[in-house]
Every structure is written in C-alpha cells, then in structure tokens.
VEXDREN-2710 file (C-alpha; in Angstrom, 1 decimal):
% VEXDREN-2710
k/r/px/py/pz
1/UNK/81.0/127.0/108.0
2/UNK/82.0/129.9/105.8
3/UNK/85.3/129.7/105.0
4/UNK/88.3/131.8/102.6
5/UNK/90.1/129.4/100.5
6/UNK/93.4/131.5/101.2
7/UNK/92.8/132.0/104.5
8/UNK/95.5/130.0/106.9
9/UNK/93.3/130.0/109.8
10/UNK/90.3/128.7/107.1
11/UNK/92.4/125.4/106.7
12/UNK/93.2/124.8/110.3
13/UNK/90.1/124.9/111.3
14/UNK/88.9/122.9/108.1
15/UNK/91.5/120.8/109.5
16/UNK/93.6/121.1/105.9
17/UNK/96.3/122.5/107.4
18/UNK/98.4/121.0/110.4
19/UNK/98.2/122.8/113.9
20/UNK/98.9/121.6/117.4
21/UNK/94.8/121.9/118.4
22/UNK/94.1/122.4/122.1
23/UNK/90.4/122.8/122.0
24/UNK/88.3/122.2/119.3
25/UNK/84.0/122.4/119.6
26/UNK/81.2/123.3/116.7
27/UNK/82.0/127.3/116.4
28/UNK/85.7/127.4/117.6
29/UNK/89.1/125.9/117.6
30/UNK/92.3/126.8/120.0
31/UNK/95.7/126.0/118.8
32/UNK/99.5/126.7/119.8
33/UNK/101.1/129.1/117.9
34/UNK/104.2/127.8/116.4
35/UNK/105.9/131.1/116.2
36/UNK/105.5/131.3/120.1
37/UNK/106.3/134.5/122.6
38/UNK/106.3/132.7/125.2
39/UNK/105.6/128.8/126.4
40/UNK/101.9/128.1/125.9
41/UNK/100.7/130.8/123.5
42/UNK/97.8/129.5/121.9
43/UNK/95.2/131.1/119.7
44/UNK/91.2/130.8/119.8
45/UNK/89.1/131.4/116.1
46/UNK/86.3/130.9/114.7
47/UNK/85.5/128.2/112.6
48/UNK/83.7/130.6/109.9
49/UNK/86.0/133.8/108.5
50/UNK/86.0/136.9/109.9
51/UNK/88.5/139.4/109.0
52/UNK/88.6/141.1/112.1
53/UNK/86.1/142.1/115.0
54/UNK/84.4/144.4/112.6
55/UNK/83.5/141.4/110.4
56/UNK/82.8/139.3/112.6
57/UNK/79.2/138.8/114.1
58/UNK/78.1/138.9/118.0
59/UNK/78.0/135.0/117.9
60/UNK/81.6/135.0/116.2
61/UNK/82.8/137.0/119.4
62/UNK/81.1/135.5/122.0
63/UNK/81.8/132.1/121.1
64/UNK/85.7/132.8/120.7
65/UNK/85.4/134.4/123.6
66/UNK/83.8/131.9/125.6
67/UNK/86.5/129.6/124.4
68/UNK/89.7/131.9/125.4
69/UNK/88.0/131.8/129.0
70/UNK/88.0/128.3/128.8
71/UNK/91.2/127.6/127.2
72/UNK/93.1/130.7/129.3
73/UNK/91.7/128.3/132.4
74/UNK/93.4/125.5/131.4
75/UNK/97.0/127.5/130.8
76/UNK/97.0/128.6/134.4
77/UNK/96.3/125.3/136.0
78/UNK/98.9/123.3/133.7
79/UNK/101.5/126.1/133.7
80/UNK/101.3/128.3/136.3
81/UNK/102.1/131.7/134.6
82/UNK/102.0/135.1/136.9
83/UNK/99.8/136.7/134.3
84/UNK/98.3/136.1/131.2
85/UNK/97.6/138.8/128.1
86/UNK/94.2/138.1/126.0
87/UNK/95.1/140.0/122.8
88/UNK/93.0/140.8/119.6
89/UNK/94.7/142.9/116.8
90/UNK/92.2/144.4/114.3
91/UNK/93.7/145.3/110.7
92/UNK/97.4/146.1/109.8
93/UNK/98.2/149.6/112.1
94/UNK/97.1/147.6/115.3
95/UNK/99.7/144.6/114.4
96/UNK/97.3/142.1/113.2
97/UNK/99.5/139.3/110.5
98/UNK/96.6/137.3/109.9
99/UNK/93.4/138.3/108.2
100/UNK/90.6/136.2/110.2
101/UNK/89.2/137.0/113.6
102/UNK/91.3/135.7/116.3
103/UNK/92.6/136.1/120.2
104/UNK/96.0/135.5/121.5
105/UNK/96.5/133.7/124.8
106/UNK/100.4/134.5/126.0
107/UNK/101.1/133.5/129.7
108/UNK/103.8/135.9/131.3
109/UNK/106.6/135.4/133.9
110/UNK/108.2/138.0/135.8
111/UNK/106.1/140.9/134.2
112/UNK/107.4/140.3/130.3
113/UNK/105.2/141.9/128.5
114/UNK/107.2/141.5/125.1
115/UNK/106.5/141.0/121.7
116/UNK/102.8/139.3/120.5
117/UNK/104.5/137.5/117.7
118/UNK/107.3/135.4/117.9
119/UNK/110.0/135.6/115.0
120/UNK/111.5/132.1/115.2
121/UNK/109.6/128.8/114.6
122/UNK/109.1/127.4/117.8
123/UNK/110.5/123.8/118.8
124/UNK/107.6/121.3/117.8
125/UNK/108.1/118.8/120.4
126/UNK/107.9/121.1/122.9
127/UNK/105.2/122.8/122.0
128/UNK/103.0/119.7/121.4
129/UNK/103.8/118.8/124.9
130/UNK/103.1/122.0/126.3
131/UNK/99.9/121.1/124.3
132/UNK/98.8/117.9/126.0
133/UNK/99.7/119.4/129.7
134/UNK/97.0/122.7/128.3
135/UNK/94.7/119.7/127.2
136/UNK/95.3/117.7/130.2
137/UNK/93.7/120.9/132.3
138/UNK/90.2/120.8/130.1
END
C-alpha cells in the first residue's frame, strides 16, 4: 500500500487512526463520517493515496467503486432512506476537504439534498450503532 504520512485517510486505512469501519477488504475501506449530514453517511477509499480521481488509477476507481455499490446496498436495507447521493469532490473549487480519493454515501429523507459536510461532530454512540445496523446488512 502506498500511503502519505500526513494524509488522514492514510492512517485510517493503515488503521493508525480511529474510524467507525463499515467495510474493510484488500484495496478498500468504508467508514462513517463523524462529521455526518445526515444518519449513515459513510465514506469508501482506497487503501493506497490518491489525491483525487485524476491521481488515482483505473483499479483505484473501480475498486472504490465496487465497494460504494456494496456498502450503498447495505444503507438501504438497514435504513431505509428515500434516496441516496454517491458524491466525489475533486480538488478545492469542487468542495473537496480531504486530499485522497474518496466517495461519499449520504442517505436522504424527504428530498434533503443539503450540505456534503457536516459542521458539528456527530454523536459517537450513535453513529457506531448506525454502524453495526450498515454492517449487519453485509
């Protein structure tokens, strides 16, 4: 794995820095994001840096995007959204915040279609246990 020191993303999926993981296999790991829009946003990267979908290679993409399907699954059958958004940001003018290669999974009730990024820390317990209901559907 090719990693950035630095990189936040690099030591999740290193597994130096803590994360709520939903998914995890050899190229790929899905996690809740703690600064949540809405219940059950999770995240899908790949384990080797990639700044953004212009870095990163057609296995890069294709595995993290194999993953999102598999992960988005598993958010509808434990939660039940009416939609879901499948976001990727690339660089700073399209709203990316973090500098490696990465999809958002936001489940959406009555047609919010809000902000990407939440501002506020989201509660931990709950999150973990919207965690193992998402796991529970893998």
């Amino acid at each position: 794995m090719t990693d950035t020191p630095d990189c936040i993303f690099c030591s999740i999926a290193r597994g130096d820095a803590p994360s709520i993981r939903v998914y995890e296999d050899s190229h790929t790991v899905a996690f809740m994001d703690i600064r949540p829009s809405t219940e059950g946003h999770a995240l899908v990267i790949p384990k080797a840096h990639a700044v953004d979908v212009f870095d990163a290679t057609d296995d890069h993409v294709a595995a993290v995007a194999r993953t999102a399907r598999r992960v988005a699954g598993a958010i509808d059958r434990a939660l039940r959204p009416e939609g879901l958004r499948v976001v990727q940001l690339n660089r700073r003018a399209a709203g990316q915040t973090v500098f490696h290669y990465h999809i958002h999974l936001v489940p959406a009730r009555g047609g919010d279609v809000g902000k990407l990024h939440g501002r506020e820390p989201g509660d931990l317990d709950a999150i973990r246990a919207t965690a193992a209901r998402i796991r529970a559907e893998l």
